[in-house]
C-alpha positions in Angstrom: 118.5 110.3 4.0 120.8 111.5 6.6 124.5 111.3 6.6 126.6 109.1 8.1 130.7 109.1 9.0 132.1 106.8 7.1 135.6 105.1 7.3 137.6 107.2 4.7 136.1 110.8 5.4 137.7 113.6 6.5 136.6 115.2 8.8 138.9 114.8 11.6 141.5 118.0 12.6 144.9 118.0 13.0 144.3 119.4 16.6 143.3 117.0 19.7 144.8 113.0 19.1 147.1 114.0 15.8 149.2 116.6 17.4 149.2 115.4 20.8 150.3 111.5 19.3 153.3 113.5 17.4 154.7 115.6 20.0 155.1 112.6 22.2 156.9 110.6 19.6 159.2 114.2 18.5 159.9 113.8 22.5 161.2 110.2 22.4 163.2 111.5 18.8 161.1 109.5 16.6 161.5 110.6 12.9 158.3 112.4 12.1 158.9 110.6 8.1 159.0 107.3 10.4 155.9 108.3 12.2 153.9 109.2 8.9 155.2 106.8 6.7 151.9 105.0 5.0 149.2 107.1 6.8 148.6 109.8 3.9 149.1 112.1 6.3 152.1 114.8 5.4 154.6 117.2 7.4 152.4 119.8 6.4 149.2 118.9 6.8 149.8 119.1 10.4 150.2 123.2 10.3 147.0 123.8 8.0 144.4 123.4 10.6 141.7 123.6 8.0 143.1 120.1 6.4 141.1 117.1 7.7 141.9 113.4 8.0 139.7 109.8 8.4 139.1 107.5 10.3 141.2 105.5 8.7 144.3 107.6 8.2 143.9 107.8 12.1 144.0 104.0 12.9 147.1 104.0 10.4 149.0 106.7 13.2 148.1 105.2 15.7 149.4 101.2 14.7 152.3 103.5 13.6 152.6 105.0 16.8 152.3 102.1 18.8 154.9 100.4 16.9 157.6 103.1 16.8 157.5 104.2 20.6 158.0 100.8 22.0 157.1 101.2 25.3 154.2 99.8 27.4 153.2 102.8 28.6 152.7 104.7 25.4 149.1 104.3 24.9 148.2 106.0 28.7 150.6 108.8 28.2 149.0 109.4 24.6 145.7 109.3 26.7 146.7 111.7 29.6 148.2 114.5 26.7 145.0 114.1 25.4 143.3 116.6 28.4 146.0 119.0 27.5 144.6 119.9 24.4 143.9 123.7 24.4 141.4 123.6 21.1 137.9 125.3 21.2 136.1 122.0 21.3 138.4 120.3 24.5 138.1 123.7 26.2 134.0 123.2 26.0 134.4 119.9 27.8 137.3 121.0 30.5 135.7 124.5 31.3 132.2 122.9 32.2 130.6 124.2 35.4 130.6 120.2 36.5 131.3 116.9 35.6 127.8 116.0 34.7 127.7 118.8 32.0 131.7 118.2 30.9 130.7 114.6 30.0 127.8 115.9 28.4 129.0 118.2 26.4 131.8 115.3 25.2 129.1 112.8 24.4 127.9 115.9 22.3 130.9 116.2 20.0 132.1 112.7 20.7 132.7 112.5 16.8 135.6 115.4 17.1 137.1 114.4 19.8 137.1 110.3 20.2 136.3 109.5 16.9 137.2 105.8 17.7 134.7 104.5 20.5 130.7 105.9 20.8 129.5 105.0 24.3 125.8 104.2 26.0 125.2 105.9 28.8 123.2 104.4 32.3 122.3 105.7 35.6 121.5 103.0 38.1 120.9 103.8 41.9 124.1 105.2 43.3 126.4 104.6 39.9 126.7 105.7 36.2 128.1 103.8 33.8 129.5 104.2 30.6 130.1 101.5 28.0 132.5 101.4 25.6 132.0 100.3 21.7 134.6 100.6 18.5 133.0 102.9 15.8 135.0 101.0 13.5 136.4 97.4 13.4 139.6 96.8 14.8 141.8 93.8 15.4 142.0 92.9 19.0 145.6 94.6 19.5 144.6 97.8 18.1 141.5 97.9 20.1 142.9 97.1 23.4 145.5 99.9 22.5 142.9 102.4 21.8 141.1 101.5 25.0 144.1 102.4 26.7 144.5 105.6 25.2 141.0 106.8 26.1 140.8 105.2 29.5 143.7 107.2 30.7 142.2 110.4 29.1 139.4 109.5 31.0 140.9 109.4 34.2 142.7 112.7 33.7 139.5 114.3 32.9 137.8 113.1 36.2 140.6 114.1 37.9 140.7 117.6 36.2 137.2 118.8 36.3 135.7 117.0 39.7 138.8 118.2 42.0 138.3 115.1 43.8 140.3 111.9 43.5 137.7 110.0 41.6 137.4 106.1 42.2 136.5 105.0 38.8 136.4 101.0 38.0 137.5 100.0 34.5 136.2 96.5 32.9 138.0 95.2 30.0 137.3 92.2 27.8 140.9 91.6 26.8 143.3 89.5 29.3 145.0 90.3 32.1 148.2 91.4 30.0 151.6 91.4 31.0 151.9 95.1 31.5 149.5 95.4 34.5 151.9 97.6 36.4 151.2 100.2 33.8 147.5 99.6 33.6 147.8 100.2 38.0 149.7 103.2 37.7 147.7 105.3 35.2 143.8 103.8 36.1 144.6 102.8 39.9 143.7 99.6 41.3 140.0 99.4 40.4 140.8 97.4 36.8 139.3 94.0 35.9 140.3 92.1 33.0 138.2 89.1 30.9 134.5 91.3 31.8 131.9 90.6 28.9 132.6 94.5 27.9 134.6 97.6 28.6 132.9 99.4 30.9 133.5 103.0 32.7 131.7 103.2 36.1 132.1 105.7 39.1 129.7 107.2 41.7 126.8 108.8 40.1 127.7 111.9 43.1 130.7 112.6 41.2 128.4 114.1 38.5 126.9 117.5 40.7 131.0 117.9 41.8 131.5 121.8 40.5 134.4 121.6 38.5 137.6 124.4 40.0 138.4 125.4 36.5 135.0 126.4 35.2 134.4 129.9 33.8 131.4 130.5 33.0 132.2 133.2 30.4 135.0 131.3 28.8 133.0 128.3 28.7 130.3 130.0 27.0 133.0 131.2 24.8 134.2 127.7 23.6 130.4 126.5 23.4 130.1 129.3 20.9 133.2 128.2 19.0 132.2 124.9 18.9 129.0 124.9 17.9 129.8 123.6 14.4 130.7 120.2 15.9 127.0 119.5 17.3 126.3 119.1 13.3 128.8 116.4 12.8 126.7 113.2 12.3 127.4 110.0 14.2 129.6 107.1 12.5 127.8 104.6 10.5 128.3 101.6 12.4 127.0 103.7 15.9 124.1 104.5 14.0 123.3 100.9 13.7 124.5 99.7 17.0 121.8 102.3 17.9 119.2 101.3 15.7 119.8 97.3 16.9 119.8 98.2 20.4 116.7 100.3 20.5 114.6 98.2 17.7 113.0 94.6 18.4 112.8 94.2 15.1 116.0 94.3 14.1 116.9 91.6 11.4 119.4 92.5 9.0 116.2 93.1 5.9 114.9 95.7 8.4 118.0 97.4 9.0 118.7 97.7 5.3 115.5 98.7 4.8 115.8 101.5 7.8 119.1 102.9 6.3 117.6 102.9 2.5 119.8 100.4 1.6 119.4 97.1 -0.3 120.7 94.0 2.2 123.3 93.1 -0.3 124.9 97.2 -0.3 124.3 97.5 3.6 126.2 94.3 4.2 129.3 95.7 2.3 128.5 99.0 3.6 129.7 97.3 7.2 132.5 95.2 5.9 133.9 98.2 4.5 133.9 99.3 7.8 135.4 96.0 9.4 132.4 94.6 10.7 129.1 92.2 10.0 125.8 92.4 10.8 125.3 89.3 13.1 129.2 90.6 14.9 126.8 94.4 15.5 123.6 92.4 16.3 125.2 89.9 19.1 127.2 92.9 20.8 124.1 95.0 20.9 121.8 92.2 22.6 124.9 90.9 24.7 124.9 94.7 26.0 121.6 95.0 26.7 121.2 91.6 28.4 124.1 92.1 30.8 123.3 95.3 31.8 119.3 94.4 32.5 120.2 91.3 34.3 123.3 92.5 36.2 122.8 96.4 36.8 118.9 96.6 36.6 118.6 92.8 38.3 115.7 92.0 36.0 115.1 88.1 35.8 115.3 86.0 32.8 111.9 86.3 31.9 111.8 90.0 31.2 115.3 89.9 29.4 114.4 87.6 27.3 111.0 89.0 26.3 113.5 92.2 25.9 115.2 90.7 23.7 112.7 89.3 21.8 113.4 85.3 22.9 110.2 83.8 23.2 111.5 81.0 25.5 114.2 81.1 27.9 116.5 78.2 27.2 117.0 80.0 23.7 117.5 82.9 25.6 120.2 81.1 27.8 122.2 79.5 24.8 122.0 82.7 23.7 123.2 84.4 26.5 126.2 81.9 27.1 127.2 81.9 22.8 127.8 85.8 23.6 129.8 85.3 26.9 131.1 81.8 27.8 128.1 82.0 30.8 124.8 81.6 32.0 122.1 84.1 33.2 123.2 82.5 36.6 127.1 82.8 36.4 126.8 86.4 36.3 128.6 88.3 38.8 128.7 92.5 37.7 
């Protein structure tokens, strides 16, 4: 059976999130005992480069983190000293020849380096998008922190390796929150707030852009180095956000059955990791119906024969259950 990340294994490195998240709070004088206080994570585990931590000791920084520093701005500076990162696996991603193949390579080791979100990919006449899910269940403060942190990492990235100023939109689920100045100053003006997912899009052109810091040598070089990443497998709860999306048959028996579980371990399996089945199962079809009916303008009928509804108005209780709409609200 093949292997899946699970919450408490450790597998992440001290480099990347870890030491970037400490050196900002060393530079606002935050006691580093303060900072790793109830994480399991000690003074020096962060010079052993061979030590490894979970996702779990992770989350615990971060809420730590987050806590400690006070600020409203914390999260998109954590994000922004995230591209600064000079470890084999980053340097793969920065040193791409282009964007298209930088984001490529990132989706490829997207277990080392954002071990907190797995995204779905689409290309739809002039745009790409890029969707945003949690690979482990988080409470809605945390996760709208976390989106923060890798939203401004994302736009330091574009802004890094496309040497253009790239007009990227960001959709959030979350309310507008009171710090919108900050959310304006680190992702520009192109932010919407109360969308039925967090969503990445910018002009699919931006992808071809050669990147100014490309070497070819020394990207070669980090591909090399990092080549033991490309074996790390995926988190447990992306596998079967894959496996729901992908699968028409997708009840919970099946599932179980798929991962070579019985129902009763593969529901604990995913409470163990913060989420349920029917939580996975409505995101996934919620997903696939906005994006079909807003991006690829399909019409009811084929969504919900997508989906596996066999009648529309089921389809369109459905549709408004998983986000306070109809088919016919939409607006994308």
């Amino acid at each position: 059976m093949q292997q899946y990340i699970s919450l408490e294994d450790k597998y992440i490195s001290a480099e990347g999130i870890i030491t970037a998240l400490v050196e900002l709070a060393q530079g606002r004088e935050i006691s580093l005992h303060k900072l790793l206080r109830g994480t399991g994570i000690f003074e020096q585990d962060l010079y052993n480069l061979s030590q490894r931590f979970s996702v779990s000791q992770l989350l615990a920084l971060i809420s730590q983190f987050k806590t400690l520093m006070k600020s409203n701005d914390s999260g998109f500076l954590l994000g922004h000293q995230l591209v600064n990162d000079f470890s084999p696996a980053m340097q793969s991603v920065q040193l791409s020849p282009t964007l298209g193949e930088s984001l490529k390579q990132l989706h490829l080791i997207r277990a080392t380096l954002a071990p907190l979100f797995f995204t779905r990919q689409h290309t739809f006449h002039d745009d790409f998008y890029l969707y945003l899910q949690p690979s482990v269940g988080m409470d809605d403060s945390l996760k709208n922190y976390c989106f923060e942190i890798y939203s401004a990492a994302f736009i330091s990235l574009l802004k890094r390796v496309s040497n253009h100023y790239p007009h990227c939109y960001f959709d959030f689920t979350c309310k507008r929150p009171r710090h919108i100045q900050e959310y304006e100053q680190h992702l520009g003006l192109r932010v919407r707030f109360e969308q039925p997912f967090t969503r990445w899009h910018f002009d699919k052109q931006l992808l071809k852009y050669a990147n100014p810091q490309a070497s070819k040598l020394r990207w070669q070089q980090c591909l090399a180095q990092s080549q033991q990443y490309l074996k790390s497998p995926v988190s447990f709860v992306e596998a079967v956000c894959k496996r729901i999306y992908y699968d028409k048959n997708n009840s919970l028996a099946n599932s179980a059955q798929y991962f070579a579980m019985s129902p009763a371990t593969f529901k604990r399996k995913l409470k163990q990791h913060g989420v349920s089945y029917s939580q996975l199962q409505d995101e996934q079809n919620k997903l696939k119906a906005l994006h079909l009916l807003g991006v690829c303008q399909q019409g009811n009928e084929q969504v919900a024969e997508r989906l596996a509804f066999y009648d529309i108005p089921n389809f369109r209780r459905a549709f408004k259950r998983w986000t306070g709409i109809t088919p016919s609200q939409l607006k994308i």
